[in-house]
C-alpha positions in Angstrom: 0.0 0.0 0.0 1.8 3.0 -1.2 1.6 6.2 1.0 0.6 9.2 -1.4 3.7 11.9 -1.2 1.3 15.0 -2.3 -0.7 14.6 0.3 -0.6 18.1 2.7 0.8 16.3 6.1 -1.3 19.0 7.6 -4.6 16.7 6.8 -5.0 14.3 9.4 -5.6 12.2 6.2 -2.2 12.0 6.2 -2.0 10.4 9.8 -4.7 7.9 9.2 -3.0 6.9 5.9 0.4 6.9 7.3 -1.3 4.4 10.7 -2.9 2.0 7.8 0.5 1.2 6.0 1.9 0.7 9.1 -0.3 -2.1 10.3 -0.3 -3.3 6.2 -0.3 -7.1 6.9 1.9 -7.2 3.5 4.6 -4.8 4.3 3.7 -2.7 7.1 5.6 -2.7 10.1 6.6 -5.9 12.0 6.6 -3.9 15.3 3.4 -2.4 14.9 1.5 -5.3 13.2 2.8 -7.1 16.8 0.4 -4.6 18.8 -3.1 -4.8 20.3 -5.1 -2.6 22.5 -3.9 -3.5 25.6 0.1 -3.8 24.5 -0.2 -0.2 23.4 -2.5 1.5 26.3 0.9 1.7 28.0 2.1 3.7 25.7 -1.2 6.1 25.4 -0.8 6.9 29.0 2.9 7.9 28.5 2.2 10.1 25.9 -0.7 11.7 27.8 1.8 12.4 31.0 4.6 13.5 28.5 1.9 16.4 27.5 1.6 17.3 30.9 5.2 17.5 31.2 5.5 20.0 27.9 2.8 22.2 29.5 4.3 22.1 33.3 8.1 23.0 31.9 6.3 25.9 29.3 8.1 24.1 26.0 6.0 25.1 23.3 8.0 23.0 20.6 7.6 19.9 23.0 4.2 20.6 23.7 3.2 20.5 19.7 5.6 17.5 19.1 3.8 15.4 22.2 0.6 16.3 21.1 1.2 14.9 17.7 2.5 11.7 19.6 -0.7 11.4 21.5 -2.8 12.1 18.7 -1.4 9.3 17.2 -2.1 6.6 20.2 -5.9 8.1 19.2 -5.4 7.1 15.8 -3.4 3.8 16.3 -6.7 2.7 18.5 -9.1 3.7 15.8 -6.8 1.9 13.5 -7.2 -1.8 15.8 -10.5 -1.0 16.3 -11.6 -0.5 12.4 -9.8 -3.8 11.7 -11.8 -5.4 14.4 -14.9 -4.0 12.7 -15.7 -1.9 15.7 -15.2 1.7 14.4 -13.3 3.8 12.4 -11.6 7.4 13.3 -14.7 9.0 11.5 -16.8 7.7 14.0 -14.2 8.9 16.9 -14.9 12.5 15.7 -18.6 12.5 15.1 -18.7 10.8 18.8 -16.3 13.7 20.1 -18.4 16.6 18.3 -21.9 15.5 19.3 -21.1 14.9 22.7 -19.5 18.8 22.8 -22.5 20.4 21.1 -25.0 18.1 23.5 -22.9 19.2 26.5 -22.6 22.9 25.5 -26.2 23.6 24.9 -25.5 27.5 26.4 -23.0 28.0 23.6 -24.8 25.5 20.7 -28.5 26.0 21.7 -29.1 29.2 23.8 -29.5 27.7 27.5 -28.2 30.2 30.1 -25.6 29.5 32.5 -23.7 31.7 35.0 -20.4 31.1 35.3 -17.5 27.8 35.5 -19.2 26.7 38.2 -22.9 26.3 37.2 -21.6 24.6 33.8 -19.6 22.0 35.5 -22.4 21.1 37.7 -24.2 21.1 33.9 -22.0 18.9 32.5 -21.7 16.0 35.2 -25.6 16.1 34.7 -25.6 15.7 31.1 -23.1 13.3 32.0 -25.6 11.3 34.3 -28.0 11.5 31.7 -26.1 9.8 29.0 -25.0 7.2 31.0 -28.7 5.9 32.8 -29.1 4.4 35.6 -26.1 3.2 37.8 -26.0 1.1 40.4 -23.8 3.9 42.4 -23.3 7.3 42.4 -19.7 6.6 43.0 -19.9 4.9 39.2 -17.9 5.6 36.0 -14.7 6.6 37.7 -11.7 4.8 36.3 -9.4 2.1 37.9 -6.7 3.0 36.1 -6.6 6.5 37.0 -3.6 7.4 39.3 -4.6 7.3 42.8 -4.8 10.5 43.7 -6.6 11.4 40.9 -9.1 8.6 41.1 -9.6 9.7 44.7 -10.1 13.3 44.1 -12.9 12.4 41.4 -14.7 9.9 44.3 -14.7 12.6 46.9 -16.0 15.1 44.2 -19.1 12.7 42.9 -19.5 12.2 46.9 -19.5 15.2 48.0 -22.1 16.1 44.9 -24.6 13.7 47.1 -24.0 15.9 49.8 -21.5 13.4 51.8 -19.2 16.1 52.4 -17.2 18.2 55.3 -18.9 21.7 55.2 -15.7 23.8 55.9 -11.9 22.7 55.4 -11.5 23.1 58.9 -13.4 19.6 59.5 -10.9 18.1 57.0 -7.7 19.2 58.7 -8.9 17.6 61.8 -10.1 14.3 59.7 -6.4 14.3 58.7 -4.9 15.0 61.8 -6.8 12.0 63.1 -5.8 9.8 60.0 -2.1 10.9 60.7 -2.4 9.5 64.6 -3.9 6.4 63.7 -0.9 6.3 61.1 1.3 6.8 64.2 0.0 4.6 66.4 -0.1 1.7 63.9 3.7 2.5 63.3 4.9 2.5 66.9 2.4 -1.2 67.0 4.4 -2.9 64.6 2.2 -5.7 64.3 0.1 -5.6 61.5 1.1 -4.8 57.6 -2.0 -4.5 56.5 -3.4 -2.5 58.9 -0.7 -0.1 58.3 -1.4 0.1 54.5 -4.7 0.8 55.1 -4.4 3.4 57.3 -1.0 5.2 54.8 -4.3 4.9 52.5 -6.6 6.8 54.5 -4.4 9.5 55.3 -3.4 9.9 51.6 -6.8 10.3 50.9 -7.8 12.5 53.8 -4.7 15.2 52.1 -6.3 14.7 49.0 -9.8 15.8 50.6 -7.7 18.5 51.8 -6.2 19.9 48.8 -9.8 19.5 47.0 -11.3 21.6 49.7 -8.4 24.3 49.1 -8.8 24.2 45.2 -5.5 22.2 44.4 -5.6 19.6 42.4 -3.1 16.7 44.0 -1.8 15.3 41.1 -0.2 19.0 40.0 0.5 19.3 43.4 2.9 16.3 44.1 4.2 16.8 40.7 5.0 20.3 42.2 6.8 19.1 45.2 9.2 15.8 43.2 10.5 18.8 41.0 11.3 21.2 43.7 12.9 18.1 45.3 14.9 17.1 42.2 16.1 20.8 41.5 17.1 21.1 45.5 18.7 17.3 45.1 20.9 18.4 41.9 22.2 21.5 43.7 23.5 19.4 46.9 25.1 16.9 44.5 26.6 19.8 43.0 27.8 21.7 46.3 29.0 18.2 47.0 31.0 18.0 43.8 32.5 21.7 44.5 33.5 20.3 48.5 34.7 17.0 47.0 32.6 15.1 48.7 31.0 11.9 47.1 27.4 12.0 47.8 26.4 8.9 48.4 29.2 8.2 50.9 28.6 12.2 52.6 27.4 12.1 56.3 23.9 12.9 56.9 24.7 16.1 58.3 26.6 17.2 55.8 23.6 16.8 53.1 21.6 18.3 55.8 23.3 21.4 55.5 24.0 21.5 51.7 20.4 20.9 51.5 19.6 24.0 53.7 22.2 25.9 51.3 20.3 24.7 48.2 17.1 26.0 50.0 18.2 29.4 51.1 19.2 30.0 47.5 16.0 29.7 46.4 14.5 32.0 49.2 11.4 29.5 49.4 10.4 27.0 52.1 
């Protein structure tokens, strides 16, 4: 199957041409041929986190280039799925544009609403809708989200019920509590499990935290491991100008560097 050479690689023609040679059972690809939905979800969720990534560090050329990758795990599904007889990528984007118009009836059909707020509780209606009955309310939340994510969206369908603290000082005290049970099942020593499950609570308990406060967890920890790496790098360079090899220095002496690494930055 020959891949046309006028064709303007701006078209996503292009794309969907380019995706169907490759999984050509004559003389496509032997890597790609290899592939099924689940051997390549892997790689979907990489390329959604390396968008993130673009955005967070402000790279605009990485941002484009990343969202060309992920735009092609879109196509490379539609591509399995059209061979399985399922659907094709037309059908992805007629899904995609009916469901924006049907959940945008203020902009596509002149209902009123009055801010963010009001069209997000608008949304998760229309959502509701769609989907029927449910056994829970706590339904259609993904497993394979990452945890902190999947437990911010549980809390946030919860608390939609009304199962919810009313200020965020009721929250700080739920995680103080969670962080005592923590400490007492440390200083036990006794039980594994009952440790894990109480790590999990109070993980969970900072999430409710950080919804109540407006912060969405997963930016926040993603936050906090690259002020640790940047703060990290600067000790192992502070150790490299004292000639000290890091991973033999004394505790106190990373204590310190680390302190140095802080000050520099004039942030706590």
């Amino acid at each position: 199957m020959p891949v046309s050479n006028t064709r303007n690689r701006k078209d996503v023609s292009a794309l969907l041409e380019i995706m169907a040679r490759l999984r050509d059972p004559e003389d496509g690809c032997p890597w790609d041929l290899q592939q099924d939905f689940q051997s390549i979800a892997p790689y979907t969720l990489e390329e959604a986190y390396e968008v993130v990534d673009a955005i967070e560090t402000g790279d605009p050329e990485a941002l484009c280039d990343e969202l060309g990758d992920l735009l092609f795990q879109v196509v490379f599904h539609a591509q399995l799925a059209s061979e399985a007889g399922w659907f094709d990528f037309p059908a992805v984007v007629e899904g995609i544009v009916g469901k924006m118009v049907r959940r945008h009836p203020h902009v596509f059909a002149g209902a009123v609403v009055t801010d963010a707020e009001a069209q997000t509780r608008a949304w998760e209606a229309h959502k509701h809708e769609e989907r029927g009955v449910q056994d829970s309310l706590l339904a259609g939340v993904p497993l394979s989200l990452p945890a902190l994510s999947r437990a911010r969206k549980l809390q946030l369908k919860a608390a939609r019920a009304g199962f919810d603290w009313t200020d965020i000082g009721g929250v700080l005290a739920k995680v103080a509590e969670e962080l005592d049970e923590l400490r007492a099942e440390l200083q036990a020593q006794d039980n594994r499990q009952a440790l894990l499950e109480e790590c999990g609570d109070l993980l969970f308990a900072v999430v409710n935290l950080l919804r109540h406060a407006c912060v969405d967890p997963e930016t926040a920890l993603r936050a906090g491991n690259r002020k640790f790496e940047r703060r990290f790098h600067r000790v192992e360079a502070l150790c490299r100008e004292a000639g000290v090899d890091v991973s033999g220095a004394a505790l106190e002496t990373l204590e310190r560097f680390w302190q140095m690494a802080k000050d520099a930055e004039g942030t706590a």
